[in-house]
C-alpha positions in Angstrom: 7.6 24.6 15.3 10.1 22.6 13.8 12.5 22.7 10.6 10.1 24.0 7.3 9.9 21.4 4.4 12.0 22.7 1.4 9.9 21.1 -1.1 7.1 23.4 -2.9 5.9 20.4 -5.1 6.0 17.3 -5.8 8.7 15.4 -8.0 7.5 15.5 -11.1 8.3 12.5 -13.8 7.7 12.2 -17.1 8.8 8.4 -17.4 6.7 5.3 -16.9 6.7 3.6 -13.5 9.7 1.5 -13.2 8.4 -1.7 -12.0 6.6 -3.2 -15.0 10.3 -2.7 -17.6 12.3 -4.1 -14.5 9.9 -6.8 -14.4 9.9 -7.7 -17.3 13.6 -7.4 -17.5 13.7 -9.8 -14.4 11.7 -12.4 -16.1 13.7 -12.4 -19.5 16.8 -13.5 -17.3 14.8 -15.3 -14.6 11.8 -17.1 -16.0 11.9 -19.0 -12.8 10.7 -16.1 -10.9 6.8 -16.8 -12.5 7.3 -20.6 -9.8 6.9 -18.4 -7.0 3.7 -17.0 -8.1 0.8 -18.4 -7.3 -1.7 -18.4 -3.6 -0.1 -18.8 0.3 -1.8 -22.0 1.8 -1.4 -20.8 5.1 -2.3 -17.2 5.1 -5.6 -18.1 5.7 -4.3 -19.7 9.0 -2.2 -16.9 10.0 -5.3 -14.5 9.7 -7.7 -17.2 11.9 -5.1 -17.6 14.8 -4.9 -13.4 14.8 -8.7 -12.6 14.6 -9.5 -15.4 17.5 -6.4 -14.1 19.5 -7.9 -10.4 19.1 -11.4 -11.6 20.2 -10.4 -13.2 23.5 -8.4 -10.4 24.0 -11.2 -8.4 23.4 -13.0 -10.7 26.1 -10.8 -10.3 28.7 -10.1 -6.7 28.8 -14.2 -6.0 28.8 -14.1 -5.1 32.4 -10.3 -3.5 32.5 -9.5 0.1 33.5 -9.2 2.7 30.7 -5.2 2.9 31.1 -5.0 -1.1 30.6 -7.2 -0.9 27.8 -5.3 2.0 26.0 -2.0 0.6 26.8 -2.7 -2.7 25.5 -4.3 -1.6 22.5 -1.2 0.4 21.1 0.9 -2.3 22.1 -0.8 -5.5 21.4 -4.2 -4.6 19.9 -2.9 -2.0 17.3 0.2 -4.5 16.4 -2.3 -7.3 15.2 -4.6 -5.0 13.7 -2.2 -3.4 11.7 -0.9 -7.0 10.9 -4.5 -8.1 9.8 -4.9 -4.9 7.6 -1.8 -6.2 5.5 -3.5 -9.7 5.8 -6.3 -7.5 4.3 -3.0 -6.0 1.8 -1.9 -9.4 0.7 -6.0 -10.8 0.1 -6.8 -8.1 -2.3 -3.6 -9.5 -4.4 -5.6 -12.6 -4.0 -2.6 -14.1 -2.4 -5.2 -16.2 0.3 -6.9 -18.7 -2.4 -5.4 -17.5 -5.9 -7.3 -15.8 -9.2 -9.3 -18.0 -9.6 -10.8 -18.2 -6.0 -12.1 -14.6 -6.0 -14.6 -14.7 -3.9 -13.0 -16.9 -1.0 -10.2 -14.2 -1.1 -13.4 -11.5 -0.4 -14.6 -13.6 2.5 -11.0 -14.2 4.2 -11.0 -10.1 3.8 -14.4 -9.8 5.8 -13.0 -11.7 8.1 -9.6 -10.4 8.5 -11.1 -7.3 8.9 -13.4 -8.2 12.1 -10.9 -7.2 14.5 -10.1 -4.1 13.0 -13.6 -2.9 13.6 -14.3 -0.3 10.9 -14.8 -1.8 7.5 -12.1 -1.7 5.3 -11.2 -4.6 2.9 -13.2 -4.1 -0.1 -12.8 -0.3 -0.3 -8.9 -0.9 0.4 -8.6 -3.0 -2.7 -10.6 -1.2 -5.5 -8.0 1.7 -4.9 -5.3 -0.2 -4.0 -4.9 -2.3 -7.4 -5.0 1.6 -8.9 -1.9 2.5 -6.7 0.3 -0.5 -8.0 -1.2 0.2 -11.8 -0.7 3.6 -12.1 1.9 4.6 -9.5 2.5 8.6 -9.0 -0.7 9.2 -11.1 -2.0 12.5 -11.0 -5.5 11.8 -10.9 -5.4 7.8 -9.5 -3.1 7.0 -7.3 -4.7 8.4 -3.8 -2.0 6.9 -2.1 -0.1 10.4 -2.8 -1.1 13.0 0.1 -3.4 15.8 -1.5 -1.9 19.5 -2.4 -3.9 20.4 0.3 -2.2 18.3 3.1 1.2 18.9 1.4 0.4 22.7 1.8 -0.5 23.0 5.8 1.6 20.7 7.5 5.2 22.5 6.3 7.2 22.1 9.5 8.1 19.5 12.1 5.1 20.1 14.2 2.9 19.6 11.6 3.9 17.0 10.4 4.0 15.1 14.0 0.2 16.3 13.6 -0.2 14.7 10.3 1.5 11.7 11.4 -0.7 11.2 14.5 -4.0 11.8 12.0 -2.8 9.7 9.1 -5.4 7.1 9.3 -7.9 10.1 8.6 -6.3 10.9 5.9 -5.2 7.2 4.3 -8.9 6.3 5.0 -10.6 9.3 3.5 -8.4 10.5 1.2 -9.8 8.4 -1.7 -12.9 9.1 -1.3 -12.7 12.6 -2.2 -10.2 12.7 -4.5 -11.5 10.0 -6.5 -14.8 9.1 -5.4 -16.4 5.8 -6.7 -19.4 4.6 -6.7 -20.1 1.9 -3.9 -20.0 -1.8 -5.0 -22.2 -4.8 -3.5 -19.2 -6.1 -1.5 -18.4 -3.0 -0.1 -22.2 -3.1 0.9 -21.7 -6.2 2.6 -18.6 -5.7 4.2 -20.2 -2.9 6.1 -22.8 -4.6 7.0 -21.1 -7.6 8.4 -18.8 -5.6 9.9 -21.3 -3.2 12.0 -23.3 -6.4 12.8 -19.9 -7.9 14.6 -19.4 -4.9 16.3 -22.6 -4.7 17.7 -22.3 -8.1 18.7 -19.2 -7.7 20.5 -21.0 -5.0 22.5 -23.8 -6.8 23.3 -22.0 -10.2 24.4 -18.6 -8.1 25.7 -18.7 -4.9 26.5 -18.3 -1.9 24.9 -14.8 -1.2 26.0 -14.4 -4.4 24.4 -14.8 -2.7 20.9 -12.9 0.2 22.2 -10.0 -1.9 22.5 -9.8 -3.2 19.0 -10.6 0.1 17.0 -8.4 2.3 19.5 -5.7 -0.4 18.2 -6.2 0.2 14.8 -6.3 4.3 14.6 -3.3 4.2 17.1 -1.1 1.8 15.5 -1.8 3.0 11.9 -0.3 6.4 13.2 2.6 7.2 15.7 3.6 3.5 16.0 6.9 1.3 14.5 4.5 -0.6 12.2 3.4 2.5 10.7 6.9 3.6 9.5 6.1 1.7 6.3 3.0 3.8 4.7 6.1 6.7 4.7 9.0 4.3 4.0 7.1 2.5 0.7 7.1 5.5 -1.6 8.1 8.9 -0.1 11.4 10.0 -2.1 14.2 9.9 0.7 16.6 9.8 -2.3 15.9 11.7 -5.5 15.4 9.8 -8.5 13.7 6.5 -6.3 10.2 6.4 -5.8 10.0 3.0 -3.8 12.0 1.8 -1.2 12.3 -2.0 0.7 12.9 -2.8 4.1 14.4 -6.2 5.2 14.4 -5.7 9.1 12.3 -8.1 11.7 9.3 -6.3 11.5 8.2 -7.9 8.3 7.6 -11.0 10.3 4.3 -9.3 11.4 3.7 -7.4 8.3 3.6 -10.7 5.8 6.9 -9.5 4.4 5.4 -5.6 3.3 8.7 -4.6 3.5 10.0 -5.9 0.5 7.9 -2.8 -1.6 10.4 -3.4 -4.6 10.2 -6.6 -5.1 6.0 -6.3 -4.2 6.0 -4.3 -6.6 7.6 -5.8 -9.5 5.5 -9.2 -8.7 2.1 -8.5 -6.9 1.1 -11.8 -7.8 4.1 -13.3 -5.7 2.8 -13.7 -2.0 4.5 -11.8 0.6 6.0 -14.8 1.7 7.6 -15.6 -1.4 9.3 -11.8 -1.7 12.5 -13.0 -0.3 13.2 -15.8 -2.4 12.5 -13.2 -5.0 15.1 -11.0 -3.6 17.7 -14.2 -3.8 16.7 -14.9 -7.3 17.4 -11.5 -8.7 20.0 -10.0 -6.4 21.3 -7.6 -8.1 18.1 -5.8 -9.0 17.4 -5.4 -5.4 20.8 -5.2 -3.7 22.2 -1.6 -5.0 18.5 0.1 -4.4 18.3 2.5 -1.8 16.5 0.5 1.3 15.4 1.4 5.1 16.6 -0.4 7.7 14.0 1.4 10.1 10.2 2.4 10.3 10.6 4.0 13.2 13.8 6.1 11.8 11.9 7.0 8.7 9.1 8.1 11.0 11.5 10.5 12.5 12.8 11.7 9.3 10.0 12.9 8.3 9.1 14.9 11.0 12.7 16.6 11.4 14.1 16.5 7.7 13.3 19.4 6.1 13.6 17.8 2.6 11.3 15.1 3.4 7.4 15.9 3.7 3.9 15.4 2.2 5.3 16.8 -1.4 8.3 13.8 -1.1 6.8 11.8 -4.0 7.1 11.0 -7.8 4.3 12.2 -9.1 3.3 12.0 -13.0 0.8 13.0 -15.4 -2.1 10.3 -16.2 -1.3 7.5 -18.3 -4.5 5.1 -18.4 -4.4 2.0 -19.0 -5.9 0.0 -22.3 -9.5 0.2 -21.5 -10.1 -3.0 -23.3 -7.9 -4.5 -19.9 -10.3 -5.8 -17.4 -9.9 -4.2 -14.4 -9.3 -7.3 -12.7 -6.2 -8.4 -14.4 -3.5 -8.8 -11.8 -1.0 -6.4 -12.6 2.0 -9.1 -13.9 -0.1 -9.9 -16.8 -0.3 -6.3 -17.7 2.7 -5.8 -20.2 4.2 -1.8 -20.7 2.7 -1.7 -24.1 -0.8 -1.9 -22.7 -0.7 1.9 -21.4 -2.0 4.0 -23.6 -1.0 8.2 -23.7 -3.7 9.7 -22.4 -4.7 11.8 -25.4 -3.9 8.8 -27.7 -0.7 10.1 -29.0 1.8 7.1 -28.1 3.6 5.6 -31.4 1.1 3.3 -32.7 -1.1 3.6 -29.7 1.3 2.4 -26.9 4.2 4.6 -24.7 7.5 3.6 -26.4 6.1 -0.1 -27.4 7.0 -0.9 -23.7 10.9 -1.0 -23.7 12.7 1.7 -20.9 16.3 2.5 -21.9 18.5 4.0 -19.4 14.9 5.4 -17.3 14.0 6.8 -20.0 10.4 5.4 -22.7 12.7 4.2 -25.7 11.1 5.9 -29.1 8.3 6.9 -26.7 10.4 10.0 -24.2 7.8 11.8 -22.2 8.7 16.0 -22.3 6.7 18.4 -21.1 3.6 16.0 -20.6 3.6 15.3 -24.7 5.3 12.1 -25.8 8.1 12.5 -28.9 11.1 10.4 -30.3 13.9 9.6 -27.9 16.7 11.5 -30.0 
């Protein structure tokens, strides 16, 4: 059965995420940095040449054996699905047409989202933007596997199992532990999507549609391009909670690999990330990093210290409810969380400056925020 995980619980934190004081701290020194936000012109390219590439190849493999189809799906199929789902990533950011282009941005998602043959894109973002604004929430961040998962897959074996299932559990997960209630765009994008599928049956095949949602469950588990849903955020090294990669896979992933950097600036398309990571060097350079999904797939599997309960976890913090819930996430400042029983000094969590990891004037202990001594 495999080495048994170590861990009994998560890692528990009573700080503030530390992206929003290191960007801030970034853009004090580097005001420049705010040029490289903005929309990617040719995303919206990228995602049209992948979605017609995926349906002619879902034409020609409409009369293939079962073996081709499978095999071509994890190897070809899944890799462009699982590219179009972080085409999918980088559109909820609004990174296709820019804030003020909403709704184009929701339309590129339907249609990135074609090939991957389950709908996706709108659900992905309303929890998505929660993961990035309240990282290692208790209550809001689904991202985090459940007490549940961490509790049954404990050994190597089980967690090859919940490696081979984790699209069942990154696609379901949020519904039940933080169900919401379903918006019009969701509504469409399920429509839209079922009424593509049915077409592609009806002038393919069905093993046509078998090929591109085979692609996406396979690829989004045991597969290289899946190393990053374990790589982004599951504590390899105590004390970091997010980790980048700079290898060659990022060329199909719109630059996901750079999670630190993505994380400071959301509003910075992935294609930008690097030139973010040249600005600032020495922000990014010292930070623990991967240099391989595929090694950080086997990690987890075989390292006893590394399993579902490998991430920072904290205790709710909301944000200002007077913030619409649309505001991209570099316009939120640190002041603008709120305790969650109101008892922040005048309202906010140490008036939004970190000092040495720790909420200057604002030091969480024990769940209860006090004066940093």
């Amino acid at each position: 059965m495999g080495a048994t995980v170590s861990r009994t619980d998560f890692e528990w934190s009573y700080t503030q995420e530390p992206h929003a004081s290191r960007r801030k701290e970034i853009l004090s020194k580097y005001p420049e940095m705010k040029k490289l936000m903005g929309h990617d012109p040719m995303l919206k390219f990228a995602v049209t040449a992948a979605v017609l590439f995926q349906l002619l190849m879902a034409y020609m493999v409409q009369d293939a054996s079962w073996v081709t189809i499978l095999v071509l799906s994890y190897c070809i199929g899944g890799t462009i699905n699982h590219s179009m789902s972080l085409a999918i990533h980088e559109i909820a950011h609004n990174s296709a047409f820019g804030h003020t282009r909403p709704l184009a941005n929701r339309f590129l998602g339907f249609f990135a989202n074609i090939p991957i043959g389950v709908p996706v894109s709108i659900s992905f973002r309303k929890y998505h933007l929660e993961h990035h604004r309240y990282q290692g929430d208790d209550e809001k961040d689904v991202d985090i596997p459940t007490k549940f998962e961490a509790k049954l897959f404990t050994n190597s074996f089980t967690k090859l199992i919940w490696v081979l299932l984790q699209p069942f559990f990154y696609s379901i997960r949020p519904f039940f532990v933080r169900p919401k209630a379903v918006q019009p765009l969701e509504l469409l994008n399920i429509v839209l999507q079922i009424a593509v599928d049915v077409l592609i049956v009806y002038s393919m095949s069905y093993k046509s549609l078998v090929y591109l949602i085979a692609g996406t469950f396979l690829a989004t588990g045991l597969h290289p391009m899946a190393g990053h849903f374990i790589s982004e955020h599951y504590m390899f090294k105590k004390g970091y909670e997010t980790y980048s990669y700079y290898g060659p896979l990022n060329y199909l992933t719109f630059n996901v690999g750079y999670h630190n950097e993505h994380h400071d600036f959301p509003s910075i398309p992935g294609s930008r990330l690097p030139l973010a990571r040249k600005i600032a060097p020495e922000y990014y350079d010292n930070l623990p990093r991967h240099t391989s999904w595929v090694k950080v797939i086997w990690d987890f599997i075989t390292d006893p210290a590394i399993g579902p309960y490998a991430r920072v976890k904290r205790t709710p913090i909301p944000i200002n409810p007077s913030i619409p819930e649309d505001t991209p996430d570099d316009a939120i400042k640190i002041g603008d969380y709120v305790h969650k029983n109101g008892t922040g000094e005048n309202g906010n969590i140490g008036n939004g400056q970190h000092e040495n990891g720790k909420v200057r004037n604002g030091l969480h202990a024990n769940g209860k925020v006090g004066k940093q001594e």
